[in-house]
Short mmCIF file of the C-alpha atoms (twelve columns), coordinates in Angstrom:
data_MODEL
# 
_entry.id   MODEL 
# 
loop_
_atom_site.group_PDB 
_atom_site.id 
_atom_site.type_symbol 
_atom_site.label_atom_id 
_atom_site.label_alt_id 
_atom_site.label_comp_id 
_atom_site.label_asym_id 
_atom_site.label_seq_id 
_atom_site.Cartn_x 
_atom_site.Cartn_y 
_atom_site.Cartn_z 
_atom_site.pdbx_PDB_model_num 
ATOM 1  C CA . UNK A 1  -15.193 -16.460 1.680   1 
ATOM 2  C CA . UNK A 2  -14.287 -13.195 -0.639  1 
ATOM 3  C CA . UNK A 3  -10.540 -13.119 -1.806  1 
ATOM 4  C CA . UNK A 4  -8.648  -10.704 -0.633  1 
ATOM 5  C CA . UNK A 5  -6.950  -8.628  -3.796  1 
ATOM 6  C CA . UNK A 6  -4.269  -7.068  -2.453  1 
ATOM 7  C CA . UNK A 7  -0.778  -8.352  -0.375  1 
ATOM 8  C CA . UNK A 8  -1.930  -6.055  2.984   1 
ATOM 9  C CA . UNK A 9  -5.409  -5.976  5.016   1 
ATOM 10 C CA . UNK A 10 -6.586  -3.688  7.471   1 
ATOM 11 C CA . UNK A 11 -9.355  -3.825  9.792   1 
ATOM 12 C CA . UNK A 12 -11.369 -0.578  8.828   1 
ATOM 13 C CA . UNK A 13 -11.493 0.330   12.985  1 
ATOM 14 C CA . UNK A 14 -7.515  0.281   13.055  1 
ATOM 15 C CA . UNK A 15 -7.405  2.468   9.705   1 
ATOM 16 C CA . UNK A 16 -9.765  4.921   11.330  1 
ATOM 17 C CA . UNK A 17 -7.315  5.477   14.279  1 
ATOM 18 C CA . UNK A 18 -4.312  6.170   12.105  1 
ATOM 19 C CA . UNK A 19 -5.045  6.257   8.460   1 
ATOM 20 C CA . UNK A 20 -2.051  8.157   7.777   1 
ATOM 21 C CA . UNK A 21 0.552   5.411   8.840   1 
ATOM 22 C CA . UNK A 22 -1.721  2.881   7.082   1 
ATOM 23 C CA . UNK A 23 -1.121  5.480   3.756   1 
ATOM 24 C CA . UNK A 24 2.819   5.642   4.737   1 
ATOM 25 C CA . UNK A 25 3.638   1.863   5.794   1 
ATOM 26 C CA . UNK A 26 1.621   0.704   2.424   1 
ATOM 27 C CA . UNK A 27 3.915   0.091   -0.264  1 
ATOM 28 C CA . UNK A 28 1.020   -1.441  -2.611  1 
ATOM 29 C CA . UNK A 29 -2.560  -1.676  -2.387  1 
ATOM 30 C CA . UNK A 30 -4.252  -2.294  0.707   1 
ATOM 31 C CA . UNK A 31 -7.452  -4.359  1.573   1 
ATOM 32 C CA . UNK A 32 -10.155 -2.519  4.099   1 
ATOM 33 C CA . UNK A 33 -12.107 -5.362  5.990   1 
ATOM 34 C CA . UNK A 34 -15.324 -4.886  7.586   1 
ATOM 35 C CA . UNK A 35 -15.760 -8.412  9.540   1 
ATOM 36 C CA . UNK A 36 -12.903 -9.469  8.042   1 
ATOM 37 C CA . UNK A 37 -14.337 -9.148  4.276   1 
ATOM 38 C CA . UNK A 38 -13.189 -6.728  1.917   1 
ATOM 39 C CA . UNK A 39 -15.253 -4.125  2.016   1 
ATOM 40 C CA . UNK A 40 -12.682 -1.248  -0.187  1 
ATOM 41 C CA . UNK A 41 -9.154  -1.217  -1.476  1 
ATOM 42 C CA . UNK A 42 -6.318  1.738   -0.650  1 
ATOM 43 C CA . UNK A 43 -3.799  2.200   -3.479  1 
ATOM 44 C CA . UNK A 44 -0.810  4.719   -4.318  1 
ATOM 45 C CA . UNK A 45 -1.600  7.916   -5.900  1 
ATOM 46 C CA . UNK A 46 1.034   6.544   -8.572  1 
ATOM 47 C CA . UNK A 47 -0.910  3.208   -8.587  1 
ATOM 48 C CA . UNK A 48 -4.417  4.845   -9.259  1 
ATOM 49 C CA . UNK A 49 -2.428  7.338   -12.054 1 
ATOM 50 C CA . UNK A 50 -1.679  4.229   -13.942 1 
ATOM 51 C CA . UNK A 51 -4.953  2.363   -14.009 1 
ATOM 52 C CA . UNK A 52 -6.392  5.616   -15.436 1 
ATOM 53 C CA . UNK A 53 -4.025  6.036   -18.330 1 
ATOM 54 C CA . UNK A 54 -4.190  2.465   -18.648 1 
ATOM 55 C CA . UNK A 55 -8.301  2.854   -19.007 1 
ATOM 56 C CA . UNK A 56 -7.779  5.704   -21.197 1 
ATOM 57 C CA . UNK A 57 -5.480  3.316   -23.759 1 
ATOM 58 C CA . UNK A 58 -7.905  0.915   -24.160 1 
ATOM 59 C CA . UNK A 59 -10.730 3.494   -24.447 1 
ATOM 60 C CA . UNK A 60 -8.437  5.160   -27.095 1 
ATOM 61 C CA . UNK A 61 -7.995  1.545   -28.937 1 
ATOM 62 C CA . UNK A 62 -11.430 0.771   -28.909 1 
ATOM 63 C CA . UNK A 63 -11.639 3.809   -30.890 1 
ATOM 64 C CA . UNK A 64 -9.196  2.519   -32.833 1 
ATOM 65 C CA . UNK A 65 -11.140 -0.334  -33.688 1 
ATOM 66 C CA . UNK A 66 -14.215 1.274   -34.234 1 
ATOM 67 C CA . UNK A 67 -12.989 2.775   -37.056 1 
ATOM 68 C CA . UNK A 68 -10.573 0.756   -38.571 1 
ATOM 69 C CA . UNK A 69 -12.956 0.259   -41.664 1 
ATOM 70 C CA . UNK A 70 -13.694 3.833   -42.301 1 
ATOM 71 C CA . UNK A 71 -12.498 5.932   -44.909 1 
ATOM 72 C CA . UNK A 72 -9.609  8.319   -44.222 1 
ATOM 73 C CA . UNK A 73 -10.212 11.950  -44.804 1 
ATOM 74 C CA . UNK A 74 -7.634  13.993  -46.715 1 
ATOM 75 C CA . UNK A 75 -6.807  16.983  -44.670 1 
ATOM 76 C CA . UNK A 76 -3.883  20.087  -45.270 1 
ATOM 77 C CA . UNK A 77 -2.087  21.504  -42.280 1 
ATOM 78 C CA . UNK A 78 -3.441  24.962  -43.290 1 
ATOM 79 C CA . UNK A 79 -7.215  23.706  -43.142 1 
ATOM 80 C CA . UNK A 80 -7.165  22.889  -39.607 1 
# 
């Protein structure tokens, strides 16, 4: 048996008949089973906007870290 990530589950045949009052009634992410396993997950706009500048801080940080040992470079204002 998969787990189920999310607090909601709809069959994917009942999403197909109304997916916009699945997108309406959802107030979190939403499991989409296919024979009752998970087969994709619907999230808020807002939700999917913060796992993306999440991703993009820890890309940023491993950056970061990367570099951490190099030597910084002297730069004036009027150079760049």
């Amino acid at each position: 048996m998969e787990n189920i990530l999310a607090r909601a589950s709809i069959g994917i045949s009942e999403l197909k008949i109304n997916p916009t009052a699945t997108i309406e009634k959802a107030e979190g992410p939403v499991a989409i089973l296919n024979r009752n396993k998970p087969v994709a997950y619907l999230i808020p706009a807002r939700a999917w906007e913060a796992i993306c500048e999440r991703l993009d801080d820890l890309e940023l940080a491993e950056i970061i870290k990367a570099r951490s040992g190099e030597q910084a470079v002297s730069v004036k204002l009027d150079e760049l």
